[in-house]
C-alpha positions as CSV (number, residue, x, y, z in Angstrom):
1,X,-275.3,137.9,-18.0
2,X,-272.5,136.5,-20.3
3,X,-269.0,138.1,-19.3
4,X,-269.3,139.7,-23.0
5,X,-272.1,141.4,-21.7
6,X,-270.3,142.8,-18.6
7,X,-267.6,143.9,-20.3
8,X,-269.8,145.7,-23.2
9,X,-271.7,147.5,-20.0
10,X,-268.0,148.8,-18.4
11,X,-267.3,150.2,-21.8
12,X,-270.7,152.1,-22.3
13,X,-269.7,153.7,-19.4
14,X,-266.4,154.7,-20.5
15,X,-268.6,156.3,-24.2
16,X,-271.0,157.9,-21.6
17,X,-268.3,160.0,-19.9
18,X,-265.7,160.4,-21.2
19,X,-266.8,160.2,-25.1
20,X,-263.3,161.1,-27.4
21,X,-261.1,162.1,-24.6
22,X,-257.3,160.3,-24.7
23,X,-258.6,159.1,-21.4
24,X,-261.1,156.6,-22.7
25,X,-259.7,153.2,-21.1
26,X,-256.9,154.5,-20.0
27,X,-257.5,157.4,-17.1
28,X,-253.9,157.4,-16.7
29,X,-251.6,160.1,-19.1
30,X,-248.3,158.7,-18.4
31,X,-249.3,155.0,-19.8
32,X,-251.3,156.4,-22.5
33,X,-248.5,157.8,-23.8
34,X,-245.6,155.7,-23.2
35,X,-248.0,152.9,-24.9
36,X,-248.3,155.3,-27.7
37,X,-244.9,156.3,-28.2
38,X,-244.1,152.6,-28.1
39,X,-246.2,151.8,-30.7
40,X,-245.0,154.6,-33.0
41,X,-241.5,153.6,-32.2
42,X,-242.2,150.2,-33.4
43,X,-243.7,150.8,-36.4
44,X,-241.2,153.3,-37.6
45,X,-238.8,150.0,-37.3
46,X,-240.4,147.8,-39.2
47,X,-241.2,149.7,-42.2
48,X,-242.9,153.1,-43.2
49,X,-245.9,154.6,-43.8
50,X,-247.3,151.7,-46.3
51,X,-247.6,149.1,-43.6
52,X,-251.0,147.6,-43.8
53,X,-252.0,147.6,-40.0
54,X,-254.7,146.7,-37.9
55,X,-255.6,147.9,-34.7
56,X,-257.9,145.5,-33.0
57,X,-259.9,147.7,-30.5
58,X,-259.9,150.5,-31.5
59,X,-262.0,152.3,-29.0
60,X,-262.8,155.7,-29.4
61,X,-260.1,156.2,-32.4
62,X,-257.3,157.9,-30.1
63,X,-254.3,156.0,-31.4
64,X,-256.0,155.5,-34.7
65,X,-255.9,159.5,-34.8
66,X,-251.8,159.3,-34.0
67,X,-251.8,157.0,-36.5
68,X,-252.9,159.8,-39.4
69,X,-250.8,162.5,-37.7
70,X,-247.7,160.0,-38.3
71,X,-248.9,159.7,-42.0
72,X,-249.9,156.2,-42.0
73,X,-252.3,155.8,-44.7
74,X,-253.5,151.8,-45.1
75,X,-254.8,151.3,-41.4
76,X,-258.0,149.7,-40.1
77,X,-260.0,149.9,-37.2
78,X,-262.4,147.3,-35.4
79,X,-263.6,146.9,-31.9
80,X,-266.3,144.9,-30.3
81,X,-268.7,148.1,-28.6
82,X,-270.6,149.4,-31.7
83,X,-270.6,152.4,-29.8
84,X,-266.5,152.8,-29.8
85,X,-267.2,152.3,-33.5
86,X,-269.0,155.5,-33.7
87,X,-266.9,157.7,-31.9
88,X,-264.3,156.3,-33.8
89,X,-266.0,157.1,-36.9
90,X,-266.5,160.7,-35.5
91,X,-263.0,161.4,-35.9
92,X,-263.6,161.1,-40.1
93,X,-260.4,159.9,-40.3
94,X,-259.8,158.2,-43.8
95,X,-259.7,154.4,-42.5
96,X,-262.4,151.8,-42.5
97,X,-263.5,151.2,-39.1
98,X,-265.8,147.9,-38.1
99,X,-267.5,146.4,-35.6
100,X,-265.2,143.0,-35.0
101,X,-264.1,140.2,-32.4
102,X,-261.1,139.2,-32.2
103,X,-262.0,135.6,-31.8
104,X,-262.9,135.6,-35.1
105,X,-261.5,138.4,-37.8
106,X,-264.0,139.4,-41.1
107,X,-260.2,139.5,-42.8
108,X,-258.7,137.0,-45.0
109,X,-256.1,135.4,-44.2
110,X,-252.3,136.7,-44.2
111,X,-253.8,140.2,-45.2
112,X,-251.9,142.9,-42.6
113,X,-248.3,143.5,-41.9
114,X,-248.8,145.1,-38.3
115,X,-251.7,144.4,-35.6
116,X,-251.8,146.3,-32.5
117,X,-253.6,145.3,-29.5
118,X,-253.5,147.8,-26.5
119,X,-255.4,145.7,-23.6
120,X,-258.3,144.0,-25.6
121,X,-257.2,140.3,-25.1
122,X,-257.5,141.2,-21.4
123,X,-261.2,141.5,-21.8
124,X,-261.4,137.9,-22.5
125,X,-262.3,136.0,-19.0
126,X,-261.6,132.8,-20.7
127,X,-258.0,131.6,-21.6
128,X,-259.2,129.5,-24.6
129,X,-260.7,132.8,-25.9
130,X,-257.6,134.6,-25.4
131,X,-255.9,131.9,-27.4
132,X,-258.3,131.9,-30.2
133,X,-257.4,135.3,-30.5
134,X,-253.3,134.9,-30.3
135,X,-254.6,132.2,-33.6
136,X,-256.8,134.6,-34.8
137,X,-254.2,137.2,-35.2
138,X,-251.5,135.2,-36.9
139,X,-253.8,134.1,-39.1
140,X,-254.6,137.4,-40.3
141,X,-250.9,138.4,-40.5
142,X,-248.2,138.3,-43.4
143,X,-245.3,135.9,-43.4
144,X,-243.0,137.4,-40.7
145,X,-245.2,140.4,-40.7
146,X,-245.5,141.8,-36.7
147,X,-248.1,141.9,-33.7
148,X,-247.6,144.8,-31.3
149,X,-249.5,144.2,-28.2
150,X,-249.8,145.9,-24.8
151,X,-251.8,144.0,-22.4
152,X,-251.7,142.8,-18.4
153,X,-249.6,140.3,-16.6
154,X,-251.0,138.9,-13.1
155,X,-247.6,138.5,-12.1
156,X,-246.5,142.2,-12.1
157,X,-249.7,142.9,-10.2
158,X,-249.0,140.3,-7.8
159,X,-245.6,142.2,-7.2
160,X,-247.3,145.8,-7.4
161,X,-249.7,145.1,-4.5
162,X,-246.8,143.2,-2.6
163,X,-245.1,146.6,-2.6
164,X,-247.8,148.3,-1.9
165,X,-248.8,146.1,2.0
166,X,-244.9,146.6,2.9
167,X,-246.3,150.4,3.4
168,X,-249.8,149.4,4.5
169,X,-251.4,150.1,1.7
170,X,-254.7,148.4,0.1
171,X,-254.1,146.4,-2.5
172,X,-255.0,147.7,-6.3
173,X,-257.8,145.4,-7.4
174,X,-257.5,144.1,-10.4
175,X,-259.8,145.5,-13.4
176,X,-262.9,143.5,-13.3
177,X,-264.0,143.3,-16.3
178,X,-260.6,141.9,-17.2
179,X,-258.5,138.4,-17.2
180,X,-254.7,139.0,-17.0
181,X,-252.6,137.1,-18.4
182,X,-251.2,134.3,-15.7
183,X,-247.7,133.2,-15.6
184,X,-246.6,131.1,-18.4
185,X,-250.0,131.8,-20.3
186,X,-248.4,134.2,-23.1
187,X,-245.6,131.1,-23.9
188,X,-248.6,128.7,-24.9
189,X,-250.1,131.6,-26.6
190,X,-247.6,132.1,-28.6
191,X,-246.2,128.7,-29.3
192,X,-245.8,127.9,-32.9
193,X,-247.8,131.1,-33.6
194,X,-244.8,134.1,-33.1
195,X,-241.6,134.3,-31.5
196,X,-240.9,137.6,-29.4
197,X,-238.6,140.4,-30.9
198,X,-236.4,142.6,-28.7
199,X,-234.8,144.3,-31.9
200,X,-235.5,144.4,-35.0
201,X,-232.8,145.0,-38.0
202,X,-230.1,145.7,-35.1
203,X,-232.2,148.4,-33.3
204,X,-233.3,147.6,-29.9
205,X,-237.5,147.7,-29.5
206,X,-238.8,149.0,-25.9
207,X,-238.8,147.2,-23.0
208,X,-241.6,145.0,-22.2
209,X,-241.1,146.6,-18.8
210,X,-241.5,149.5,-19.9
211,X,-243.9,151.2,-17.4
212,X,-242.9,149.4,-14.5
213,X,-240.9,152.5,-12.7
214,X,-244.0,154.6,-13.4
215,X,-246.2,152.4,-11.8
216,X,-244.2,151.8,-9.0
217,X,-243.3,155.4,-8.6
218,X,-247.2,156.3,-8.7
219,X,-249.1,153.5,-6.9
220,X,-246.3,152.9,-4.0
221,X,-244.6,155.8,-3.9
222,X,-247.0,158.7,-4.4
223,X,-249.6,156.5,-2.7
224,X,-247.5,156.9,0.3
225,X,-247.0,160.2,0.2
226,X,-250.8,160.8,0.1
227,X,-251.4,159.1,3.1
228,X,-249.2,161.1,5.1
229,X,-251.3,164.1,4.1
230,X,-254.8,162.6,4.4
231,X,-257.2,165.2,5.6
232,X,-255.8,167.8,3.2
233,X,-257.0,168.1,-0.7
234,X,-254.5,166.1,-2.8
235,X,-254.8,165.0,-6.2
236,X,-253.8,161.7,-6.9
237,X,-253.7,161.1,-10.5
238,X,-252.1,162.8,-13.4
239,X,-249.9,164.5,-10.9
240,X,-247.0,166.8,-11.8
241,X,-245.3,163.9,-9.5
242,X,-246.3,160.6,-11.4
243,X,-245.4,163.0,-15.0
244,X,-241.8,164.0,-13.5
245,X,-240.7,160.4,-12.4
246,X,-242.5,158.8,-15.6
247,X,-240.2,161.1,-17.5
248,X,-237.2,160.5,-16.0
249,X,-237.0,157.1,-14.7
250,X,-235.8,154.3,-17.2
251,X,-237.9,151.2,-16.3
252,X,-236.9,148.4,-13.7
253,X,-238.4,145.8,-12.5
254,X,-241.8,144.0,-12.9
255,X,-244.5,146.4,-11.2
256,X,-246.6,147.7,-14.2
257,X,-249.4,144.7,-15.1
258,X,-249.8,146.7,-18.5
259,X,-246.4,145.3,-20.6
260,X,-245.0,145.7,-24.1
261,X,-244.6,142.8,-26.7
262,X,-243.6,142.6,-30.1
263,X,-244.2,139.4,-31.6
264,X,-243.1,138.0,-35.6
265,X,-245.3,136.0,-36.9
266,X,-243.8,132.2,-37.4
C-alpha cells in the first residue's frame, strides 16, 4: 500500500466519526482555534474580503465555513479525500470545492492572493513531495501575494517529549500518517520560492510559536497532574485546564510541533 493510500484510510476514519464536527483532524479545541484565529488575523492584514484565497485541504469545510462568516466571498476549496470534498460540499457554502493534490494544482499559474495550508504538507512522507508542493504553491500565487501555513516541526516534538521523560512520562508518538518537517527542511523549501513575514505593513503577524505554551501546559503539565490521580476518572482533553492556560499564557518556547508561517511569495 502506497503511503497515499495510508494516509487516505486515516482520513476515512476521521469522515466515519466524526463527519462535520470542528474536531475533524484536529481533536484538540485550543489549536483548532488559535490556528483559526491566526488565520483570520492574517488575512484581515493583508487585504479584505476580495482576496482570492485558496485553502489546500480543506477537509470537512470547518475553516472554509469561518471563512463565509468573515465575509470572504472569492475562496476555493480542494483536498485530496473525495470524501472531505463532500462534507465540504455539505456545508453549501457558495465556493467551488475540488478534489486536488497539492503536488500538482488544476489552477493556472499566479491566479490566488492567499493560500492556506493547515497540516496537509505533513501528509507527505516524502521530502521531494513536500517540496513540489512549497513549488506548487508559489506557482499558483500572485506577485508578492501570501501563503499562510500551519504545519509540524520534528524539532519542537523532539523538545515536547524531552519534557515530557524529565517527569517520566511516555513519549507522544508522532502522527503516523504524517512526515514533519526536519530541521532546516522549511529553509530549502522555501529558498528562492518565499521569504518569511513577521509583520506585514508595520503590524506584527502571530508567532510561529504560537501554541507552544499550550502544548507544553497540556502534554507536560496536565499530563502530570493526571498521573498523580490515576485510578480516579479524569478527563484529559479539552479540559477546563488546557482552555484556562491556552487563554492566558502568551507563547514561549518551542514545544508545539504544529507552528505558524507566513510566507510572500518571491
Amino acid at each position: 500500500m502506497s503511503y497515499e493510500d495510508e494516509v487516505k484510510l486515516h482520513y476515512r476514519g476521521q469522515v466515519n466519526s466524526v463527519g462535520l464536527s470542528g474536531e475533524s483532524t484536529m481533536p484538540d479545541h485550543v489549536v483548532r482555534e488559535k490556528e483559526i484565529s491566526a488565520i483570520l488575523n492574517t488575512l484581515s492584514l493583508l487585504g479584505g474580503n476580495d482576496l482570492r484565497i485558496l485553502e489546500i485541504g480543506c477537509g470537512n469545510g470547518t475553516l472554509l465555513h469561518e471563512l463565509h462568516n468573515h465575509g470572504y466571498s472569492k475562496v476555493t476549496g480542494i483536498d485530496f479525500l473525495e470524501e472531505f470534498v463532500k462534507l465540504a460540499k455539505s456545508r453549501n457554502l457558495p465556493y467551488e470545492i475540488y478534489e486536488g493534490d497539492v503536488r500538482s494544482l488544476q489552477f493556472e499559474d499566479s491566479h490566488f492572493d492567499v493560500v492556506i495550508t493547515e497540516r496537509v504538507i505533513i501528509n507527505l512522507k516524502n521530502s521531494e513531495h513536500q517540496s513540489k508542493a512549497f513549488a506548487e504553491i508559489q506557482r499558483v500565487l500572485k506577485p508578492d501575494a501570501h501563503f499562510i501555513m500551519l504545519e509540524a516541526f520534528e524539532d519542537a516534538w523532539l523538545n515536547l517529549n524531552e519534557a515530557r521523560s524529565e517527569f517520566g512520562l511516555e513519549p507522544i508518538p508522532m502522527a503516523g500518517q504524517n512526515r514533519w518537517f526536519k530541521e532546516g527542511e522549511i529553509k530549502s523549501y522555501t529558498k528562492e520560492r518565499f521569504i518569511q513575514k513577521m509583520e506585514v505593513n508595520g503590524s506584527k503577524l502571530p508567532s510561529q510559536n504560537l501554541l507552544s505554551s499550550h502544548y507544553f501546559m497540556s502534554r507536560v503539565v496536565h499530563s502530570v497532574l493526571v498521573e498523580t490521580l490515576k485510578g480516579k476518572e479524569v478527563k484529559e482533553r479539552n479540559t477546563h485546564f488546557a482552555k484556562f492556560f491556552g487563554g492566558v499564557l502568551a507563547p514561549y518556547g518551542n514545544y508545539a510541533p504544529v507552528q505558524y508561517c507566513c510566507f510572500q511569495k518571491l
